[in-house]
N, C-alpha and C positions, 0 to 999 in steps of 0.2 A: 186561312191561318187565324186563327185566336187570338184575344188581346196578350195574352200570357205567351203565346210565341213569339208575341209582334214585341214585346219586351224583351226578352231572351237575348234575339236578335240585333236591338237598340245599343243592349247592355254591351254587346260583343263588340259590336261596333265602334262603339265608346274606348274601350280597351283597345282595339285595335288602333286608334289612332291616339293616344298618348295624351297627351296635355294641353289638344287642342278637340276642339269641335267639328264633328262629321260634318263633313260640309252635305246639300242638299241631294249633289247628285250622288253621295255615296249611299244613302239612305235610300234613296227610291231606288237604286242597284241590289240593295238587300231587301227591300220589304216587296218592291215590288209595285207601288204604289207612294204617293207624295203625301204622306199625312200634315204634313208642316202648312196649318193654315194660316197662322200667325207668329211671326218670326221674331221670339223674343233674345235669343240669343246672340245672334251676330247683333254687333252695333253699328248705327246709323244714326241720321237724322233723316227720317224718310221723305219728309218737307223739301229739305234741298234734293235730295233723289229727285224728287218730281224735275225741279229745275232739270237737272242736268238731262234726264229722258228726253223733257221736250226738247230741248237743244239737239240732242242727238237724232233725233226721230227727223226735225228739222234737218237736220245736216245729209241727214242718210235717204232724203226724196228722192234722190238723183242718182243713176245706176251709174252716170258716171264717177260721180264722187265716191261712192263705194269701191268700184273697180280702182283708183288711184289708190285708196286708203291701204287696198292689198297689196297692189303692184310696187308701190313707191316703199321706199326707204323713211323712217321717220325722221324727225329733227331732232339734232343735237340736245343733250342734257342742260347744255348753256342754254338752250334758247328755252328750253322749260322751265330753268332755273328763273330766269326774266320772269315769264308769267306769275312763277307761283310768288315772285318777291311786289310784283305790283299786287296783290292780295294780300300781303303780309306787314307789305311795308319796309323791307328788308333789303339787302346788298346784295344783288345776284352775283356779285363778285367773291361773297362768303357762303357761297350758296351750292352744294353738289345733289344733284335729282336723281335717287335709286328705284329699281325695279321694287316697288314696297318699302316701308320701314325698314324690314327683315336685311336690305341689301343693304342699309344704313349702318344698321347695327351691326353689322357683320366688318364692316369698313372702319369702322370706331374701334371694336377690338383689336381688332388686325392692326391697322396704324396706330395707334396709340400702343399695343403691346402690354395689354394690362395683365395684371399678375394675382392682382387680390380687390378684385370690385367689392366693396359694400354691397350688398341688395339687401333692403327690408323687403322681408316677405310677411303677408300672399304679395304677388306684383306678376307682372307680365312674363312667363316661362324663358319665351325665347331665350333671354338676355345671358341664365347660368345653363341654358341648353346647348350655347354658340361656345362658353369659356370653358363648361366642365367643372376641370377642379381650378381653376385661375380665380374662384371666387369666394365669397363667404358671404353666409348669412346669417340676418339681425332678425328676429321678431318681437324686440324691443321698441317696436316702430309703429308700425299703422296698427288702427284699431286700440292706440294706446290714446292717454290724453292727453301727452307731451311731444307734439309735432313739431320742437322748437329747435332751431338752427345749433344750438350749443351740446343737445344729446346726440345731435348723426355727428357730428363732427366728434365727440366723447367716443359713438357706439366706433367708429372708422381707426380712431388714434388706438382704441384697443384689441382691435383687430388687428392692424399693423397695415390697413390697406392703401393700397395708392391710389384710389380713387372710387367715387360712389357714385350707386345709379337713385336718380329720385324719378317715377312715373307723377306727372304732375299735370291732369291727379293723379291718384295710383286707381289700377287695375288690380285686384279685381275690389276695391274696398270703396272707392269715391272720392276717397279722402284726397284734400290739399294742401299742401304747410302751407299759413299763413306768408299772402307775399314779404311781410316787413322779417319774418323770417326768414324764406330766400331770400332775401336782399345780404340778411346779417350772414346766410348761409355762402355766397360769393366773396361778402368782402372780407371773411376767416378763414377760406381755403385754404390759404400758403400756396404750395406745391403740390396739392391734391389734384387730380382730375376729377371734373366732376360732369354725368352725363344725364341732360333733363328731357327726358321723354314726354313730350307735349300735346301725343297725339290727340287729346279729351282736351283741350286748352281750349278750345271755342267755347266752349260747356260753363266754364269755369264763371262764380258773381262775378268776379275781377278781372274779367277779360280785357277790358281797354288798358287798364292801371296795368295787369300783368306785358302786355305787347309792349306797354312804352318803354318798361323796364329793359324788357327784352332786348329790344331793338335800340337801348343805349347802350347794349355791354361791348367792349373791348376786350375781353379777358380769355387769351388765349388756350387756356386750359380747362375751359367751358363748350360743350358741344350740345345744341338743340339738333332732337331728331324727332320727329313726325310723320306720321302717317296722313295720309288725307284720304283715305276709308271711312272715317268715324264721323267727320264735318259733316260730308257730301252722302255719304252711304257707296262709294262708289268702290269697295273691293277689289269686286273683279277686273279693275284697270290698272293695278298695283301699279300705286304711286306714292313714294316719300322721299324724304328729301333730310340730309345732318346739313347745319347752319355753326358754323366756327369761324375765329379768328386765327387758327392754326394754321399757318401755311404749309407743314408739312402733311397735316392732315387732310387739307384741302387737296398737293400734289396727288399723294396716294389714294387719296379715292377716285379723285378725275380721271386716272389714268382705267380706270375700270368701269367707264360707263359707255365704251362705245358700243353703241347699238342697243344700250342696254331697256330701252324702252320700245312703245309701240304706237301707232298714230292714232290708237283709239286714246290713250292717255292722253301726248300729246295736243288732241284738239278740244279733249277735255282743259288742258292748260291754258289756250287758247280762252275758253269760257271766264277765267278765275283774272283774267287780263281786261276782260270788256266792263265798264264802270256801270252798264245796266243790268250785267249777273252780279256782280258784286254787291248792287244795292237791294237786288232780290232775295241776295243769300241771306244778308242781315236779317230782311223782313225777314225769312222764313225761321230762321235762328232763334227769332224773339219767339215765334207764334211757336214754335220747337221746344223752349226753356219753358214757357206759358202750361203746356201739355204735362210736361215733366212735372214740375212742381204741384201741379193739382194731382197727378198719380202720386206723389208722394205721400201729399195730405190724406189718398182713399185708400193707400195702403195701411200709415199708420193706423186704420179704421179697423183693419183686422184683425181678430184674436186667434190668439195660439203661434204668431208668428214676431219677428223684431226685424223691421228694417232701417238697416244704417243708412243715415245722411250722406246725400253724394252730389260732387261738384261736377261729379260725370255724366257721360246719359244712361244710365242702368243703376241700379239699386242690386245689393248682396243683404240677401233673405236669409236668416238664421230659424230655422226650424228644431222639432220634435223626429228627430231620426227613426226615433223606436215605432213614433204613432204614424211619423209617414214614411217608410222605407221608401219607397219605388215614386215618390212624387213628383220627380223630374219626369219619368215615363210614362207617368198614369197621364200628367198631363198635356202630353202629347198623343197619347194613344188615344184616349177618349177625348178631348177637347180641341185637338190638332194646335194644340203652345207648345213653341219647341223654346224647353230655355237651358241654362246654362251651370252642368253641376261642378261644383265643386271640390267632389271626392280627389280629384287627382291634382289638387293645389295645393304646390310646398306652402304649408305653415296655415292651410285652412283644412276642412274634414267633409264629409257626407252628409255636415247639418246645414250646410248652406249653398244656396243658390244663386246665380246672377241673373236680375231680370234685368234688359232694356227695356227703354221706355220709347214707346212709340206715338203713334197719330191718336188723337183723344179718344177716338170710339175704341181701337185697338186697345186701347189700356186700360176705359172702363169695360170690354170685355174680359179682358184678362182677369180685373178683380171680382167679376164676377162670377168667372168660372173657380176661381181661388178660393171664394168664401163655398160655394157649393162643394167644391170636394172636401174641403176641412171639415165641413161640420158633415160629410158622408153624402151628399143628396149625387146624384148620378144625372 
């Protein structure tokens, strides 16, 4: 097969799965082969990957401990909640643990019964994927340069909505409202619900100052929800977890989490509890931000391209549509980067791209394959 089939085929695939990203094995189902040499488009910190590998590789020496992990029953959502709250620093008492975000998010709408969410978009699909028409949206919001607590709360009042979602940061753009913003943004709610998607929050300058904030609020009409994919890299053990003061919120979701996980997460939970992975994850965190930031510095290096500033770990590339049509697949087919288009994101287009940022060789290959194909070299 050709590169121009091997395209075709990518491109179908793409369409086929909607608004999110082929995942790996669907890809090598269709092509036939694994071209994805370097994985710029799902997000991780590949640094903590490592950690959590070796633990597992650890854990899993022993044929007995494997046969339990299948045979047994996992543990309760409660006692996962514990784990991830000594990592966090948090009240596992406010704390409910979902198969994924996804199971989070799903729980937030559903109990809370929302009718007219805010979302600034581009932002995270799921969220008007799960409401439909219970929502509205603003693109008076990101990628503008008034991230200030006084316009979402304007852009919601004239909406007529009951409650707003903030990705913080936001997905797919990097952006972050300044925390003395959030601050002013919680204490002008009123009656508003308000839902803060936190899963890129490790990422964030203001991680400590943000957490403390965090974990002093009381405000029952406030729900953190997380993923813990994006920290660790750890996806395929779908794990996240909504954090509220709601007690009704809290009822209704508990009541839908038995069984709801698996002991490979679980003992990953287990990890996020021991004060020697926790001090590893930092390091690796820093050495992780350290990586980012220098690809940021050798992307702005490139012509013909604009990448926006991000408090996440991935960067959204504005390009030349006309002079690069097919540059999401070109560079995959020839340079095996698999990264992350655009085209099919409410309130963004064809002209941009989401790269993650990965391990430092990883990234200074990327901008090397990036400068060669822009200026045509093969």
């Amino acid at each position: 097969m050709n590169r121009n089939e091997q395209k075709l085929i990518l491109k179908k695939l793409k369409s086929e799965s909607g608004s999110h990203s082929p995942s790996t094995k669907d890809i090598i189902s269709c092509l036939g082969y694994n071209p994805i040499k370097h994985d710029f488009c799902f997000l991780s910190n590949p640094y903590a990957t490592d950690l959590v590998v070796d633990r597992l590789a650890s854990l899993f020496s022993q044929r007995k401990i494997i046969f339990e992990f299948l045979e047994a029953y996992p543990a309760s959502s409660k006692y996962v909640a514990k784990n991830i709250a000594k990592l966090e620093g948090l009240n596992s008492n406010n704390l409910v643990v979902g198969n994924g975000a996804i199971q989070a998010i799903e729980w937030v709408c559903e109990g809370w019964g929302l009718e007219r969410l805010l979302i600034p978009i581009p932002t995270f699909s799921t969220y008007y994927e799960f409401l439909g028409g219970k929502c509205v949206f603003t693109d008076d919001f990101w990628l503008e340069r008034d991230l200030s607590a006084d316009k979402l709360l304007r852009l919601a009042d004239e909406n007529l909505s009951d409650s707003i979602l903030l990705i913080y940061p936001n997905n797919p753009t990097g952006e972050a409202m300044p925390l003395k913003e959030l601050k002013r943004l919680v204490d002008n709610l009123g009656e508003k619900k308000l839902i803060i998607d936190e899963s890129f929050s490790h990422f964030i300058s203001e991680y400590e100052s943000y957490s403390a904030f965090r974990n002093d609020l009381h405000n029952k009409n406030i729900v953190f929800i997380k993923s813990m994919s994006k920290d660790f890299g750890v996806a395929g053990l779908r794990l996240g977890y909504l954090y509220t003061f709601d007690e009704s919120l809290l009822n209704f979701s508990g009541r839908k989490t038995t069984w709801n996980l698996n002991n490979f997460s679980v003992a990953f939970s287990d990890f996020l509890a021991d004060v020697k992975f926790k001090n590893q994850y930092f390091v690796a965190r820093k050495e992780y931000l350290g990586a980012k930031n220098r690809f940021y510095e050798k992307l702005q290096l490139i012509e013909n391209i604009n990448v926006y500033p991000s408090e996440a770990n991935f960067f959204l590339i504005e390009f030349d549509q006309e002079k690069y049509p097919d540059i999401v697949y070109d560079l995959l087919v020839d340079y095996g980067i698999y990264v992350r288009t655009m085209d099919d994101k409410v309130g963004l287009n064809n002209c941009y791209m989401r790269v993650a940022s990965r391990r430092e060789e990883e990234n200074n290959f990327f901008v090397d394959c990036l400068i060669k194909y822009l200026r045509g070299d093969k």
